[in-house]
MARSEBA-753532 format. One record per residue (C-alpha): z, y negated, x negated; residue in one letter. Coordinates in pm, whole numbers, padded with zeros to 5 digits, always signed. Example, Ala and Ser with C-alpha at 12.3 -4.5 7.8 and 13.67 -1.06 7.14 Angstrom:
# MARSEBA-753532
+00780+00450-01230a;+00714+00106-01367s;
This chain:
# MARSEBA-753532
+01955-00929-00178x;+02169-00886+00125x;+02145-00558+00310x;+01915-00424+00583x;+02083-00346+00896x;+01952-00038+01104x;+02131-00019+01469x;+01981+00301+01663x;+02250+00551+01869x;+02035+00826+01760x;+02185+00986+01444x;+01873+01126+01283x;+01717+00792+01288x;+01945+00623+01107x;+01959+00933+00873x;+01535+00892+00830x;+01646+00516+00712x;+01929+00563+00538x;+01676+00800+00312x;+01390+00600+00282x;+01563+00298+00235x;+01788+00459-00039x;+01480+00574-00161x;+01308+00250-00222x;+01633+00082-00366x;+01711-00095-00071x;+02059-00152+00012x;+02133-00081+00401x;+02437-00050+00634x;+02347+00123+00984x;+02526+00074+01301x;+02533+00358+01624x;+02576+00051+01883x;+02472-00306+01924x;+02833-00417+01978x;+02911-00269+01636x;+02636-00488+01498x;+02731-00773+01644x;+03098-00731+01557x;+02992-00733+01179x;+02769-01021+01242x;+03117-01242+01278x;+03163-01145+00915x;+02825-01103+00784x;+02470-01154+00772x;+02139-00905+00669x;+01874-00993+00546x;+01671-00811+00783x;+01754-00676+01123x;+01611-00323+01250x;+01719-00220+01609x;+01671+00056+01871x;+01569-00117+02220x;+01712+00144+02438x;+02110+00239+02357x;+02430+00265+02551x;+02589-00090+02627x;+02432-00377+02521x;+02010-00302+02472x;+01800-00392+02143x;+01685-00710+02359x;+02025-00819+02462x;+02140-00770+02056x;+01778-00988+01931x;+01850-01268+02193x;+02200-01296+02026x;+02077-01267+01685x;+01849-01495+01774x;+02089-01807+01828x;+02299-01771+01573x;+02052-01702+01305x;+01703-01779+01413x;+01562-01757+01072x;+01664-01361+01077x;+01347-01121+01074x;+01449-00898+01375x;+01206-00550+01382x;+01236-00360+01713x;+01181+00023+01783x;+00999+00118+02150x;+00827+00404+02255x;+00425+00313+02252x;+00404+00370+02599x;+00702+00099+02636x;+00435-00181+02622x;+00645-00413+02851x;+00915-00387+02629x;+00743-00471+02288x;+00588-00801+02491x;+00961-00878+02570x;+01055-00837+02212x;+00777-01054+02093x;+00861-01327+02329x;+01215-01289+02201x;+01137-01374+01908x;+01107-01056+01686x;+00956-01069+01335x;+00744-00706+01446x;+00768-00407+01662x;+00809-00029+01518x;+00655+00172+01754x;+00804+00574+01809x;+00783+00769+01643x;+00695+00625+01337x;+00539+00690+00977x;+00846+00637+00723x;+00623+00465+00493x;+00488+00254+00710x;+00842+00159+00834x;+00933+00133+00503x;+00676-00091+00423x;+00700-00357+00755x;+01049-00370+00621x;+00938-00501+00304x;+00699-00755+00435x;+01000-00862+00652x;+01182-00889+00363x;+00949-01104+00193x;+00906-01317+00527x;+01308-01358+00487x;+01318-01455+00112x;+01026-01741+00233x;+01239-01883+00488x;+01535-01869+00291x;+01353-02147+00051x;+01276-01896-00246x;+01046-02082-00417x;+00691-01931-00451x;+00541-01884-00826x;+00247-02108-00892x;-00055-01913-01019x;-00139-01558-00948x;+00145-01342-00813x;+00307-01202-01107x;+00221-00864-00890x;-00149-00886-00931x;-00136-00762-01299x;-00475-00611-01469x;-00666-00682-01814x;-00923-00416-01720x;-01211-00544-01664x;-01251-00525-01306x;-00901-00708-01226x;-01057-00976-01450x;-01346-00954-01204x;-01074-01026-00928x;-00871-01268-01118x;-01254-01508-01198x;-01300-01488-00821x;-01006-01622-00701x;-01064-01897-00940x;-01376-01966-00789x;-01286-01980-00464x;-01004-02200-00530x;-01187-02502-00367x;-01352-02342-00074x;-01236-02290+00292x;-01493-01992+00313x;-01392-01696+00513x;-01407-01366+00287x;-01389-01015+00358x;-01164-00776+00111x;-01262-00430+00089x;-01104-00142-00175x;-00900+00122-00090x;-00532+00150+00068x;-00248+00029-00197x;-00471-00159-00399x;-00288-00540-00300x;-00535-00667-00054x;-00273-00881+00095x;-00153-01009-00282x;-00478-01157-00340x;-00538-01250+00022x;-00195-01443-00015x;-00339-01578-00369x;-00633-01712-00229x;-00426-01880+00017x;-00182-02062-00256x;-00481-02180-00475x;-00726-02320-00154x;-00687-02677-00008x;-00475-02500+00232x;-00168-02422+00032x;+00044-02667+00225x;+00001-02486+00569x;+00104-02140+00694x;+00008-01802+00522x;+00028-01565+00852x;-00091-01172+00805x;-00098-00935+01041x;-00216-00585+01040x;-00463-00523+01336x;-00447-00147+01344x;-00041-00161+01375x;-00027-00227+01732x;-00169-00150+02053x;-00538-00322+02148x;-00311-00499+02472x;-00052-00571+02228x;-00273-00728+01967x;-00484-00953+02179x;-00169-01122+02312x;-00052-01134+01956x;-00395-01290+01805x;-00395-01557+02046x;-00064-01570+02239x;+00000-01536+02615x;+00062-01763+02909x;+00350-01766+03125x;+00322-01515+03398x;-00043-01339+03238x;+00123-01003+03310x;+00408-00856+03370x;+00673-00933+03159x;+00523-01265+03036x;+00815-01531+03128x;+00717-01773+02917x;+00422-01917+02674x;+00361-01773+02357x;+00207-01885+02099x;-00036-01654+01856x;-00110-01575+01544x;-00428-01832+01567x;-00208-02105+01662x;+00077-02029+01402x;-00135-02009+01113x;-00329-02404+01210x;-00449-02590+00913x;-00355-02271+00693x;-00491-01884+00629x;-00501-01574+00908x;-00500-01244+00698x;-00650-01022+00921x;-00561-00675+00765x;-00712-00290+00872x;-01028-00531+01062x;-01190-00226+01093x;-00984-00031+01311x;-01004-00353+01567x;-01109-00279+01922x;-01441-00397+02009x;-01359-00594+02320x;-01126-00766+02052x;-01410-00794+01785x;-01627-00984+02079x;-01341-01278+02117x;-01241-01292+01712x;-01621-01320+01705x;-01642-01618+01949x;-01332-01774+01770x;-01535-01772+01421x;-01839-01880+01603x;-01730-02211+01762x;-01369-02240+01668x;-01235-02224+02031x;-00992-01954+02188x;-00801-01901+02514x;-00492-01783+02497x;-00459-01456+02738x;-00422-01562+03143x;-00506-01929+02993x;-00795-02159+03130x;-00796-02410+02821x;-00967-02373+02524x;-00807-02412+02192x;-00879-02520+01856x;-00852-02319+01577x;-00842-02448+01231x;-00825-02129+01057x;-00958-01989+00732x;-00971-01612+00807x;-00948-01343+00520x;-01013-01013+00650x;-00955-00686+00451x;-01043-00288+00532x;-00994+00009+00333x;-01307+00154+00547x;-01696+00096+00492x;-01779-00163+00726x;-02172-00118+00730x;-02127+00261+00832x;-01908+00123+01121x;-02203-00083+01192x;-02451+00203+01210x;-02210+00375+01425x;-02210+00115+01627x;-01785+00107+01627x;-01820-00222+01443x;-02043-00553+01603x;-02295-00624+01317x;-02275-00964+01392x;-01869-00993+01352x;-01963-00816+01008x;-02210-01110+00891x;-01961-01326+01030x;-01694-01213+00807x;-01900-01107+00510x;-01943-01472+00415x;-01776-01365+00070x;-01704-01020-00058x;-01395-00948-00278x;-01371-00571-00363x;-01055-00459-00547x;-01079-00177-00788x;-00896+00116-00733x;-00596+00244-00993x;-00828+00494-01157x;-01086+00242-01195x;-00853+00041-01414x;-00648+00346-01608x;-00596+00087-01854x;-00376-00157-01653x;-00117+00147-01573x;+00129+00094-01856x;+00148-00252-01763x;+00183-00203-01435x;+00471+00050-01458x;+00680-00139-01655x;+00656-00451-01429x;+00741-00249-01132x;+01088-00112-01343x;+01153-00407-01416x;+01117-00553-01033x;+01299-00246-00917x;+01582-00311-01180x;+01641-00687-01081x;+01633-00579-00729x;+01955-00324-00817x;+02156-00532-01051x;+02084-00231-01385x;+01925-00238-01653x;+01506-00149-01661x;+01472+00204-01773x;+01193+00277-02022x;+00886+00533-02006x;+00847+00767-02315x;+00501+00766-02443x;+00431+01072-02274x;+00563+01005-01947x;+00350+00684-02005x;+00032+00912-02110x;+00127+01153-01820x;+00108+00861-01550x;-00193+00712-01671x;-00376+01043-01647x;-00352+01057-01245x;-00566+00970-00995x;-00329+00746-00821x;-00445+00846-00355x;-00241+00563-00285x;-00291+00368-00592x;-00141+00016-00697x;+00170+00072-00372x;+00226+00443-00458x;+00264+00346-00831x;+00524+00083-00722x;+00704+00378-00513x;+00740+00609-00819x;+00861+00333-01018x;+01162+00254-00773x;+01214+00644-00741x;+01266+00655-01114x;+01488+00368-01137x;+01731+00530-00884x;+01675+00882-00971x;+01573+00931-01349x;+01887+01061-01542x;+01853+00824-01817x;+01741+00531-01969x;+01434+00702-02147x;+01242+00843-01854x;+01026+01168-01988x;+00761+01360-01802x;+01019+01597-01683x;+01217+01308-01503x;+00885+01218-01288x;+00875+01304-00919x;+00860+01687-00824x;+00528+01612-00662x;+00345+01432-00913x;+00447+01737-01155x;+00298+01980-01005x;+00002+02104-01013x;-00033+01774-01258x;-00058+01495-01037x;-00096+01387-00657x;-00421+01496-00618x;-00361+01834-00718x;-00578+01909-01005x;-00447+02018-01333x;-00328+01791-01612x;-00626+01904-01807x;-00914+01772-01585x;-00746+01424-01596x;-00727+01384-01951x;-01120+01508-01969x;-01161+01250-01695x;-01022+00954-01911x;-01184+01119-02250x;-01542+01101-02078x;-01475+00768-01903x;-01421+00617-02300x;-01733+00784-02420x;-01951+00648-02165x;-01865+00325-02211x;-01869+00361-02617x;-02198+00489-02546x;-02206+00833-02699x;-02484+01041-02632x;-02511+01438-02587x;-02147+01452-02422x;-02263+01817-02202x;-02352+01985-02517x;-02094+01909-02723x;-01818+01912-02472x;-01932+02254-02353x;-01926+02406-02705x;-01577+02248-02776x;-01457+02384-02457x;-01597+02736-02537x;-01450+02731-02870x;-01104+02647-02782x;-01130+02915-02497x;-01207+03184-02713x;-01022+03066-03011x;-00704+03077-02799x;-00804+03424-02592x;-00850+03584-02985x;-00500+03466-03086x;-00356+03627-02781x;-00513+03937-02803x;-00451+03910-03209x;-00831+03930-03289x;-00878+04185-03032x;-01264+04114-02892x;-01273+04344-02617x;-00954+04282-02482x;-01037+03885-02517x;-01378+03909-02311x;-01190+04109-02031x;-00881+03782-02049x;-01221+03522-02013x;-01433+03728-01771x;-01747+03729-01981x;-01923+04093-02163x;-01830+04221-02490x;-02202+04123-02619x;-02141+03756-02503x;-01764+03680-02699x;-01945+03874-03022x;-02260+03600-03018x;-02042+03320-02898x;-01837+03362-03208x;-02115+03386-03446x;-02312+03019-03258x;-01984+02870-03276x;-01899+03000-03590x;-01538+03115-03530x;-01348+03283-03750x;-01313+03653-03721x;-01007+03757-03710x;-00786+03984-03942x;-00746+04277-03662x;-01047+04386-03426x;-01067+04695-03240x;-01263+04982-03336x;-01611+04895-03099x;-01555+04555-03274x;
């Protein structure tokens, strides 16, 4: 993979890159000017293109129109201020892949990057895999769920609506439904409606006429339009303005859009797959969501499971993402001990299926060895035992009750209470070398209390006891 290039003549911007992109196993080279950039285009060629719009000498624009003719193909990602909305309109009509607005959320950078990345490999002529993205992994159950539906659906043009939490692959399996409908063949276009401005996005959705505002100096076509005869992945739908909601709704009603300062209507032969992390029907009771755009779009529901819904699937998953993360740095795939493995599968996983991935590529750069042990995980995900905070203990009671549910064992409370009682006084006797009193003062419970709980739980006594014992 040929580098990223990051031109901004702010130093602590390309510093931010340089350790994010580092980070992810992403090789970059960063530039201060445009000239310099353009100077090592004579010799060389990214694989994506990330540039500042305001900088001394030649501007962001100036560099993406150059780009532009000698290597139209080139995802080009420009940084403007939000309130520069005149700007990001001239960088879209220039051709850009996206727009970054400032200042920005690393990850999110981070991860438009990667979809550019992608959009680069695609145009390049990497040949797609047939069948399910070898990303979408699972054999729990639920994936299997996933994996029936998109079977199903393989023949229909239906719109559907995927819900499930943020990193669990929306996108993958909006992009797999794509590749196994009637509409393979045609474009795959995604973009994520919450990313932009509401201005911004309706020009984007269904492209602009020459001279609709200011800035405007030629026709543009939208996202409608680029995606014809193939799939719009609408991503983040419910975060879309509702002036916007009316005209996607009029689009899915009749098929027919205008494109903004236009006076004829289009045809759209779309199949739209929307997806949002949020719960649509409360947006509809709050009335920040038009109930009839949701009935519209909830033809067909696909909800993805969340990480810890498929605990099973996270040894698999981890050692396809080394391996990914290896190919993509030219090393060999480091391994996980079975602890590290144990450890990993234990957590609750905020940002699930994507922050799994992120860990992976962090231990491929930054594990010491080949064998990665719990030790070698990330700082963060050590403490306290895991992202969300809670100790390493609660997890593993998590899992242990999750399995005994669905064995279908009865009287877990009971039994699970007197196992943890016995192992807490057990272990407060053997630090206090039998001593009772001091052992009930360690647990915070009465001297009366530790004396009966030993006899119901039948404990032995030990060796030493202090005189009141």
């Amino acid at each position: 993979m040929r580098p990223v290039w990051v031109i901004d003549d702010d130093r602590s911007i390309r510093w931010v890159f340089e350790k994010a992109l580092a980070r992810e196993g992403i090789p970059y080279k960063t530039f201060g000017l445009a000239q310099e950039a353009l100077a090592a285009l004579e010799r060389d060629t990214p694989q994506v293109l990330v540039s500042d719009v305001r900088m001394p000498g030649s501007s962001g624009l100036e560099l993406l129109q150059s780009v532009k003719e000698k290597h139209p193909e080139l995802p080009v990602i420009i940084m403007t201020a939000y309130s520069d909305l005149e700007s990001a309109v001239a960088a879209f009509q220039g051709g850009a892949y996206e727009y970054l607005p400032k200042p920005f959320d690393v990850d999110q950078a981070v991860e438009l990057i990667r979809r550019a990345l992608d959009e680069s490999a695609r145009e390049a002529g990497v040949e797609e895999a047939t069948g399910v993205s070898p990303e979408i992994l699972g054999q729990a159950p639920a994936m299997q769920e996933v994996f029936r539906a998109i079977g199903r659906l393989s023949s229909s043009n239906a719109t559907v609506l995927i819900t499930g939490e943020s990193g669990t692959g929306k996108e993958l399996v909006a992009r797999a439904l794509h590749r196994h409908s009637p509409r393979a063949a045609r474009p795959f276009i995604a973009i994520n409606t919450a990313a932009m401005p509401k201005d911004l996005l309706e020009s984007e959705l269904f492209g602009h006429e020459r001279g609709a505002f200011t800035g405007a100096q030629a026709m543009r076509r939208g996202r409608f339009e680029q995606a014809e005869g193939g799939t719009l992945f609408l991503d983040e739908i419910g975060d879309m303005a509702p002036d916007l909601q009316t005209r996607l709704l009029r689009v899915l009603s009749d098929g027919h859009f205008y494109r903004v300062g236009g006076h004829q209507p289009l045809r759209a032969n779309v199949r739209v797959i929307a997806a949002t992390h949020h719960d649509l029907e409360a947006r509809v009771r709050e009335g920040t969501f038009r109930d009839d755009l949701y009935h519209r779009l909830n033809v067909i529901r696909l909800r993805l499971p969340s990480l810890r819904e498929r605990r099973e699937d996270i040894p698999l998953l981890a050692r396809h993402f080394l391996a990914k993360s290896a190919r993509d740095l030219g090393v060999e795939p480091k391994r996980l001990a079975e602890g590290a493995v144990s450890y990993l599968a234990a957590q609750d996983w905020a940002g699930n299926v994507r922050q799994l991935e992120n860990v992976c590529h962090w231990l491929m750069v930054m594990a010491p060895g080949q064998t990665v042990e719990v030790g070698d995980l990330p700082p963060e995900l050590r403490e306290n035992g895991g992202p969300t905070g809670e100790p390493e203990w609660t997890a593993a009671l998590e899992r242990y009750v999750e399995k005994a549910l669905i064995r279908g064992e009865c009287g877990l409370m009971d039994a699970l209470s007197r196992e943890f009682e016995k192992i807490l006084i057990a272990r407060a006797l053997a630090h206090t070398g039998g001593r009772r009193i001091e052992a009930a003062m360690l647990l915070g419970i009465g001297r009366n209390t530790i004396t009966r709980k030993i006899a119901e739980l039948r404990l032995e006594e030990s060796d030493r006891s202090d005189e009141a014992a």
